[in-house]
C-alpha positions as CSV (number, residue, x, y, z in Angstrom):
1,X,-173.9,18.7,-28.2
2,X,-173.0,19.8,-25.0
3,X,-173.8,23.1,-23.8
4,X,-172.7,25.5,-21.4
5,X,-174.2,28.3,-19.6
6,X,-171.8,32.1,-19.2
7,X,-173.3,34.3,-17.1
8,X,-172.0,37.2,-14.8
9,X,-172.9,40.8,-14.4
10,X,-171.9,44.2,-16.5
11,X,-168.2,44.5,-17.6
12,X,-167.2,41.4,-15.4
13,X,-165.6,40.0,-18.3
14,X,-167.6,37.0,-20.0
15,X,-166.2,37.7,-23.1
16,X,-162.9,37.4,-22.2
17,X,-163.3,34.2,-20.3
18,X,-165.2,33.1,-23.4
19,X,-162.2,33.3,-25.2
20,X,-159.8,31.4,-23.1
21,X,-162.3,28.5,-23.9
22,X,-162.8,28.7,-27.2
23,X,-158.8,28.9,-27.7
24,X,-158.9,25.6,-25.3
25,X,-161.0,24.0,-27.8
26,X,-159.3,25.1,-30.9
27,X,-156.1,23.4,-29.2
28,X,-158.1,19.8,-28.9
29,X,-159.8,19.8,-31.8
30,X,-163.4,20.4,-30.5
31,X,-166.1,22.0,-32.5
32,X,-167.3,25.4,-30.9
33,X,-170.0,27.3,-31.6
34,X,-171.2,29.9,-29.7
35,X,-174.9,31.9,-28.9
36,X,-174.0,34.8,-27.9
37,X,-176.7,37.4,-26.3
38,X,-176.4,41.2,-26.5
39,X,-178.9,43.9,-24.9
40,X,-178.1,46.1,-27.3
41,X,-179.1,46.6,-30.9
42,X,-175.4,46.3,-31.9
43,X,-173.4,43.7,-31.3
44,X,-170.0,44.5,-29.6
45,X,-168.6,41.5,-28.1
46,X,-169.7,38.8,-30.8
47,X,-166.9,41.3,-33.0
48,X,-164.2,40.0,-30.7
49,X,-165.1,36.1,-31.4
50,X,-162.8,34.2,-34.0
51,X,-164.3,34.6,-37.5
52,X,-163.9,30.9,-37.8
53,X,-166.4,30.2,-34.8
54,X,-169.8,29.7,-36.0
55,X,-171.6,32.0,-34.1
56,X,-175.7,33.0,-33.7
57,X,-176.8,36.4,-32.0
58,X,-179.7,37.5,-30.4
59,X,-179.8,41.4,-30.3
60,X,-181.7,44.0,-28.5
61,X,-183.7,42.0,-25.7
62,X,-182.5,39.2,-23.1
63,X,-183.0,35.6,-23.0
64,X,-184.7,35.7,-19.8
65,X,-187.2,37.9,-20.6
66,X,-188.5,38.2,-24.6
67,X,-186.2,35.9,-26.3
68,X,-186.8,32.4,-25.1
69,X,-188.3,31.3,-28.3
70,X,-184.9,32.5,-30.1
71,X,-183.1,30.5,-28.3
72,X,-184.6,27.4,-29.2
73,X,-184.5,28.0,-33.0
74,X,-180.9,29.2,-32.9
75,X,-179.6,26.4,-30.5
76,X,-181.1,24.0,-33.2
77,X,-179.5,25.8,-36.4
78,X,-176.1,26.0,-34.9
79,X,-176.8,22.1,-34.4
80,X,-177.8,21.1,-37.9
81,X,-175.6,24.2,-39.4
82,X,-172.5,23.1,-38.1
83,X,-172.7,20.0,-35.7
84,X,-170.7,21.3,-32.8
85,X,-169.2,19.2,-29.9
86,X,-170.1,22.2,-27.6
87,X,-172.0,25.7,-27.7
88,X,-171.5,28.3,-24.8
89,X,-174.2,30.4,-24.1
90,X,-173.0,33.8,-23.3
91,X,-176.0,36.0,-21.8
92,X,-176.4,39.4,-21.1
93,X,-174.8,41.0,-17.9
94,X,-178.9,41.2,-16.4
95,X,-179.9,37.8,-17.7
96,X,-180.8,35.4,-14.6
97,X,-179.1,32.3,-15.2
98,X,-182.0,30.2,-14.1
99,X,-184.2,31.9,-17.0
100,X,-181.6,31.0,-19.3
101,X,-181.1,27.2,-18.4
102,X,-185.0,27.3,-18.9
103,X,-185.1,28.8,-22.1
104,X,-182.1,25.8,-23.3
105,X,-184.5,23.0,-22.1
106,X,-187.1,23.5,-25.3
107,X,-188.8,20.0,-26.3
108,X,-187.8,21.1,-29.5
109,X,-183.9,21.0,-29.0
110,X,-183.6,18.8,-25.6
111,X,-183.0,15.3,-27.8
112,X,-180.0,17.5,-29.2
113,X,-178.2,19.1,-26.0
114,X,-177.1,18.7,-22.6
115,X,-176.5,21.7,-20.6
116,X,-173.3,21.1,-18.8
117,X,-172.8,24.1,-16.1
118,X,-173.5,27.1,-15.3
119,X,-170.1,29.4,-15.4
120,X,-170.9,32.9,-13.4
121,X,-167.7,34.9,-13.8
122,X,-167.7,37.9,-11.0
123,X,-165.6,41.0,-10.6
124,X,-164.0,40.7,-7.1
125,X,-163.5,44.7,-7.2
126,X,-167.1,45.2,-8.0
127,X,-168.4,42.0,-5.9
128,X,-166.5,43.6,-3.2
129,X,-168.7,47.0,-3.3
130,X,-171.7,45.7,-4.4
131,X,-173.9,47.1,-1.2
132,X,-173.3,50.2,-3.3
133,X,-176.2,48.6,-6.2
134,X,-179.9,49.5,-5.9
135,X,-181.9,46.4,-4.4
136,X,-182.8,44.4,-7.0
137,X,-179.2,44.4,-8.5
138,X,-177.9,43.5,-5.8
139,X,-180.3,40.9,-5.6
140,X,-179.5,39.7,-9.0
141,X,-175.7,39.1,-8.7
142,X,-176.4,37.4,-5.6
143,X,-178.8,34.9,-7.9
144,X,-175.8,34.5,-10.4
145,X,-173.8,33.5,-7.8
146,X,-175.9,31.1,-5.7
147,X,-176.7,29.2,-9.2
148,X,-174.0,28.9,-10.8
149,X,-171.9,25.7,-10.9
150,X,-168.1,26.8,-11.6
151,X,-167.3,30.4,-10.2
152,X,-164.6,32.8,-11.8
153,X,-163.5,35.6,-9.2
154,X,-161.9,37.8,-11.8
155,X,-159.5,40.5,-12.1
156,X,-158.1,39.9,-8.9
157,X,-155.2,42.1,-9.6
158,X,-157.2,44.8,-9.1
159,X,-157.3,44.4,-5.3
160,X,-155.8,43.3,-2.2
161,X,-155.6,39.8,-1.2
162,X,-157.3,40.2,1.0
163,X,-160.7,41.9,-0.3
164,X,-159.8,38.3,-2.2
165,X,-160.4,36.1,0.7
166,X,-162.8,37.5,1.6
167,X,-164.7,37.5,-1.6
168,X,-164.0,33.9,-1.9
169,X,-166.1,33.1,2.0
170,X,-168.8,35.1,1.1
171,X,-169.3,33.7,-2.3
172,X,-169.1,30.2,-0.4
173,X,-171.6,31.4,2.0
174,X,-174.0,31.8,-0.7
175,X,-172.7,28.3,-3.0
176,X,-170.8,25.9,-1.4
177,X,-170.8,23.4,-3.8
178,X,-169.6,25.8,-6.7
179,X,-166.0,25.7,-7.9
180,X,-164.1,28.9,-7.4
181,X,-161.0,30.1,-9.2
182,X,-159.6,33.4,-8.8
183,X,-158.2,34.6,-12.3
184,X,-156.7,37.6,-13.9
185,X,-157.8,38.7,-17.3
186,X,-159.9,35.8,-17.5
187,X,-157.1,33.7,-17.7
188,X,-159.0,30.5,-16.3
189,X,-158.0,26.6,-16.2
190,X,-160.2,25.4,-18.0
191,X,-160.4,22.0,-17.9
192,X,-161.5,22.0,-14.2
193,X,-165.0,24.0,-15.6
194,X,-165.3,21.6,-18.4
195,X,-164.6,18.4,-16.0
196,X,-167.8,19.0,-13.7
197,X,-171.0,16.7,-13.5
198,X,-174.4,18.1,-15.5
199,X,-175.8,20.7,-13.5
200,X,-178.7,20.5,-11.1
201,X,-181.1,23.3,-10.7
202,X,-182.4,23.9,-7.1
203,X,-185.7,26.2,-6.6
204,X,-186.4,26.6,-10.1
205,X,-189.2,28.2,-9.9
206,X,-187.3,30.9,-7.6
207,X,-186.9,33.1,-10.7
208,X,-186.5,36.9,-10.9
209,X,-187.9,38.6,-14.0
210,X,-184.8,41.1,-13.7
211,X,-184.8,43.1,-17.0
212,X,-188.3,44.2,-16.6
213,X,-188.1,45.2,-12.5
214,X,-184.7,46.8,-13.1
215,X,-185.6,49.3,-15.7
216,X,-182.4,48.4,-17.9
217,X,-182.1,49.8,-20.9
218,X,-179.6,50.0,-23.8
219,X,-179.0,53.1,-26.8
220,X,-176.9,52.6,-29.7
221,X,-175.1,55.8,-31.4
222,X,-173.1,55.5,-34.2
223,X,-170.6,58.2,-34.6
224,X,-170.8,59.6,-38.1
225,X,-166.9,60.5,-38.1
226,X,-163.6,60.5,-36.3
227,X,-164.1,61.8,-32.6
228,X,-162.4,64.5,-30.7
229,X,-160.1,62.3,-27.9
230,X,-159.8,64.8,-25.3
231,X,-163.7,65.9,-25.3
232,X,-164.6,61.9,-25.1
233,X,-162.1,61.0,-22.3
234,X,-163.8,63.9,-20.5
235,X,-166.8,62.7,-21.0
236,X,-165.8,59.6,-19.8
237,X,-164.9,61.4,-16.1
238,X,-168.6,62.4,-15.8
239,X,-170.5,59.6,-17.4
240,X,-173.8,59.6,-15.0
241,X,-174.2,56.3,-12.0
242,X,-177.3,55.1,-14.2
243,X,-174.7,54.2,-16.9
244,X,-173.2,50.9,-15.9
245,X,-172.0,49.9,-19.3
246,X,-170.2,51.2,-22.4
247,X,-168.7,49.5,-24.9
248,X,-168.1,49.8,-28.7
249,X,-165.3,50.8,-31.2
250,X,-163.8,54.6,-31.6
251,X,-161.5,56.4,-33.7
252,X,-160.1,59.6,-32.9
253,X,-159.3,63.1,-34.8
254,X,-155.8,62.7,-34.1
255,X,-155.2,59.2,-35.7
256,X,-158.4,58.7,-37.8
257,X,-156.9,55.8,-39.5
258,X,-156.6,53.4,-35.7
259,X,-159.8,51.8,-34.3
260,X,-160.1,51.3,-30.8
261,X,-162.5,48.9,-29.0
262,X,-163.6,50.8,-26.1
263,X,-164.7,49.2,-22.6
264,X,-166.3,51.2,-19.5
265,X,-168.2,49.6,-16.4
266,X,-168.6,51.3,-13.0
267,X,-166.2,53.9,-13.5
268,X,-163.4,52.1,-15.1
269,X,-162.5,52.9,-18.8
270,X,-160.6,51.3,-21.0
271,X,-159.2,51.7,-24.9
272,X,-157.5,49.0,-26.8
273,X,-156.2,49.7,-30.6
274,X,-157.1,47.0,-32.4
275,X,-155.6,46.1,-36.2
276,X,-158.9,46.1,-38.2
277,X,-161.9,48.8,-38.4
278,X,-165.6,48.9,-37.7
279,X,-168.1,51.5,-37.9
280,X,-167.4,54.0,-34.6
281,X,-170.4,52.8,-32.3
282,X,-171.5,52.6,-28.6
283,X,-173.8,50.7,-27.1
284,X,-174.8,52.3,-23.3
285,X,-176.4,50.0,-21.0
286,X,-178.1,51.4,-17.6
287,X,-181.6,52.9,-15.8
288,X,-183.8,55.1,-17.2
289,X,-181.2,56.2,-19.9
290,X,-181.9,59.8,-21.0
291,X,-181.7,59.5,-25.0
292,X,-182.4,63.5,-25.4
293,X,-179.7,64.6,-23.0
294,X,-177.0,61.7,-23.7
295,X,-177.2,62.5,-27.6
296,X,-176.3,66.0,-27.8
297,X,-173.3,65.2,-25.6
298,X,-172.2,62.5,-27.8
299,X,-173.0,64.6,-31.0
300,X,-170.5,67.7,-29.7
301,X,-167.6,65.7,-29.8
């Protein structure tokens, strides 16, 4: 089965992108499964996936660093569960892709696989202001880029053509050899990631333990009840730099009976009714998150 590789920093829209290629295979009659890696101890984005997919999580660590094993056993069940024509990886927003492609190449599972690419979809907005990130993140979306095999500069709606173009040299400055498109709500052509050669991985041993020299961490609250709107949009104004990720589903006083999945990264919010309900909980994602002062604020509203 062949397998592909989804990386790409906080909020810069994997899932979406993930998606668009799972609808692509629907259309053609391939088999998809998908492996989907969350930091968190809820999954968030893994809801969003077709029911239909066959689908394996691994929750509350990160491939590159604790979970390696997991990903040997659960690349082989999707195999002999479901024999798929294609899995796609989809790793956590701090995962090094490098780590990952390791932790695909298991004895046990390499008669069974071949890793295709490595697709690292980037936020031009947040690309574009990256100098902004401490060090080592910065460092780490520079690794996502220079390894990856098939480029996605998304959300380039968000800003100028120019901050486009320019995006688009320096990303070549770091990989030349990459494909690049430049999408809008992950809204990708697919068939010119899925056309590309089996990857080849330069400086493998060029790794960066991220997780552990970043400090990220992740918090799961579950809201017991229907939340005040106006006191969580506030909240949303304020939410501390350390924070570079929120996501879960939220219903509100004012319309207890309409879930809405609920997106944040670097500033940006977003709310999106959605049609069916799940229990009202957010997963945070960030440095040296302060449980004892981020629960009362979340508890008051």
């Amino acid at each position: 089965m062949d397998v592909y590789i989804l990386s790409g920093f906080l909020g810069s829209g994997k899932t979406t992108v993930l998606q668009r290629l799972l609808q692509n295979d629907k259309h053609s009659g391939r088999r998809a499964s998908v492996l989907m890696n969350e930091f968190g101890e809820f999954a968030v984005d893994s809801l969003l996936i077709d029911q239909h997919t066959p689908l394996k999580e691994l929750l509350n660590g990160c491939i590159c660093c604790t979970m390696k094993d997991e990903v040997e056993l659960q690349l082989l069940s999707l195999y002999k569960e479901h024999k798929p024509d294609v899995v796609y990886v989809e790793t956590t927003g701090v995962a090094h892709p490098i780590d990952v492609f390791d932790a695909c190449l298991s004895p046990l599972i390499a008669p069974y696989i071949c890793v295709k690419c490595i697709i690292t979809v980037v936020d031009v907005a947040r690309w574009n202001s990256r100098d902004q990130l401490p060090r080592r993140m910065l460092k780490l979306i520079t690794e996502q880029v220079k390894h990856a095999d098939n480029i996605i500069l998304n959300k380039c709606d968000s800003v100028d053509q120019f901050v486009v173009d320019r995006a688009m040299e320096e990303i070549k400055a770091f990989n030349a050899r990459a494909s690049i498109q430049c999408v809008t709500y992950g809204n990708i052509r697919v068939n010119a990631l899925l056309e590309r050669d089996d990857i080849v991985i330069e400086n493998k041993h060029e790794v960066l333990h991220v997780k552990k020299h970043l400090h990220i961490r992740s918090m799961t609250y579950e809201f017991q009840n229907p939340i005040d709107r106006r006191t969580f949009l506030k909240w949303m104004e304020h939410v501390e730099e350390n924070i570079f990720r929120i996501k879960g589903f939220v219903r509100f006083t004012d319309d207890p009976s309409q879930t809405y999945i609920f997106q944040y990264a670097y500033g940006e919010p977003c709310l999106i009714p959605i049609s069916f309900s799940f229990p009202n909980n957010l997963v945070l994602i960030g440095t040296d998150l302060d449980r004892e002062k981020i629960i009362p604020m979340l508890q008051c509203m």
